[in-house]
C-alpha positions as CSV (number, residue, x, y, z in Angstrom):
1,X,-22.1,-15.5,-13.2
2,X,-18.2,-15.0,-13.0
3,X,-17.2,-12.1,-15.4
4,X,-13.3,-12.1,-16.5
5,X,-11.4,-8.7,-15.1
6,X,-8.9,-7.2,-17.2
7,X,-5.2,-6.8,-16.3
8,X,-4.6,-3.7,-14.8
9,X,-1.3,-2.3,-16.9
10,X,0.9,-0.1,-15.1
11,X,0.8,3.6,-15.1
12,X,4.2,5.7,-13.9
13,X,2.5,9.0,-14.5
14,X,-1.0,8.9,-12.5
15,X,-3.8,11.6,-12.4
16,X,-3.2,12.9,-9.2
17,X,-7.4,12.8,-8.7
18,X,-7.3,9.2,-9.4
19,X,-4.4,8.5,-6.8
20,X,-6.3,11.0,-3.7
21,X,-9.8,8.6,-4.6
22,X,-7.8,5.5,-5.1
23,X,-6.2,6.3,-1.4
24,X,-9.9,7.6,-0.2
25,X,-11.2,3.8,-1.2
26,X,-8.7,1.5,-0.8
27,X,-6.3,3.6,1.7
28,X,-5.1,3.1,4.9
29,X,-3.3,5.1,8.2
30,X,-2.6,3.0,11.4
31,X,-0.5,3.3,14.6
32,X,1.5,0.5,15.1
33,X,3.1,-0.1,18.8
34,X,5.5,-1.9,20.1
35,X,8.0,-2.6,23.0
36,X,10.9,-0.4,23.1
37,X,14.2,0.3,25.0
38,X,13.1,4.1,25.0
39,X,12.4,5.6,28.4
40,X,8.8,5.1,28.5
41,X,9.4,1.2,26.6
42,X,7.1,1.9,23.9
43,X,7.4,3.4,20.5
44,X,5.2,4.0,17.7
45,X,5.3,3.5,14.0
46,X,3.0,5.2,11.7
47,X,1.9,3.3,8.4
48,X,0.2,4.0,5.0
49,X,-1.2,1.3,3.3
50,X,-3.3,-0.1,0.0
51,X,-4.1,-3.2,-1.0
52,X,-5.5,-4.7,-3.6
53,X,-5.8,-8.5,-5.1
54,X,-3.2,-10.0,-7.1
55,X,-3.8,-9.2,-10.5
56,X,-2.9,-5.8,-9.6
57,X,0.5,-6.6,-8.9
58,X,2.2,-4.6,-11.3
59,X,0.0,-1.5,-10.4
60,X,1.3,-2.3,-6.7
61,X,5.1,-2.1,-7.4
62,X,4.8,0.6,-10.0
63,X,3.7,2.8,-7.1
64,X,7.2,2.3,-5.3
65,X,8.5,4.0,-8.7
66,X,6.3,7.1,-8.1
67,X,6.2,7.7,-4.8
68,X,10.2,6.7,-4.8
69,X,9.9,4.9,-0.8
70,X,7.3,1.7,0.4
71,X,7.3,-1.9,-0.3
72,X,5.2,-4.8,-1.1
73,X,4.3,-7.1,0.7
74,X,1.5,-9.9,0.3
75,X,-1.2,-10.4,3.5
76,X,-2.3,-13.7,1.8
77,X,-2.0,-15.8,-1.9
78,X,-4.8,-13.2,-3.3
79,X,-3.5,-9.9,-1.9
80,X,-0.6,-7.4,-1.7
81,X,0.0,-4.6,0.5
82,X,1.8,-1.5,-0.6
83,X,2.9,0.2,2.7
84,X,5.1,2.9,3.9
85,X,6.2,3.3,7.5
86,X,9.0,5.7,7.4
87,X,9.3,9.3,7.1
């Protein structure tokens, strides 16, 4: 039986034990490579990453405000990516 989820409001100022076991569940690192005109014609990227469905969306873009760098992006109609790739 379907059960109706409730909005998830945005929260500037989060818990900092919430955010480390949000990240621990839903959190990402990867190594991204790709050609390169640097001697050795690769170069890496290294990327953080949540996602979460939709209806979250306004959690997603809140955590650009907190963390002050990232961007959303969305992986299909019922997803969106909060990632970071540069130092």
């Amino acid at each position: 039986m379907p059960v109706n989820r409730p909005i998830i409001k945005s929260i500037i100022n989060y818990d900092l034990y919430w955010l480390a076991g949000f990240t621990s569940a839903e959190g990402s690192f990867l190594i991204k490579n790709f050609k390169s005109k640097t001697k050795l014609g690769v170069a890496l990227i290294l990327v953080f990453q949540l996602v979460q469905h939709a209806r979250v969306e306004k959690l997603m873009k809140s955590l650009i405000v907190y963390f002050g760098c990232g961007n959303i992006y969305t992986s299909n109609d019922a997803a969106f990516v909060y990632r970071v790739s540069k130092f």
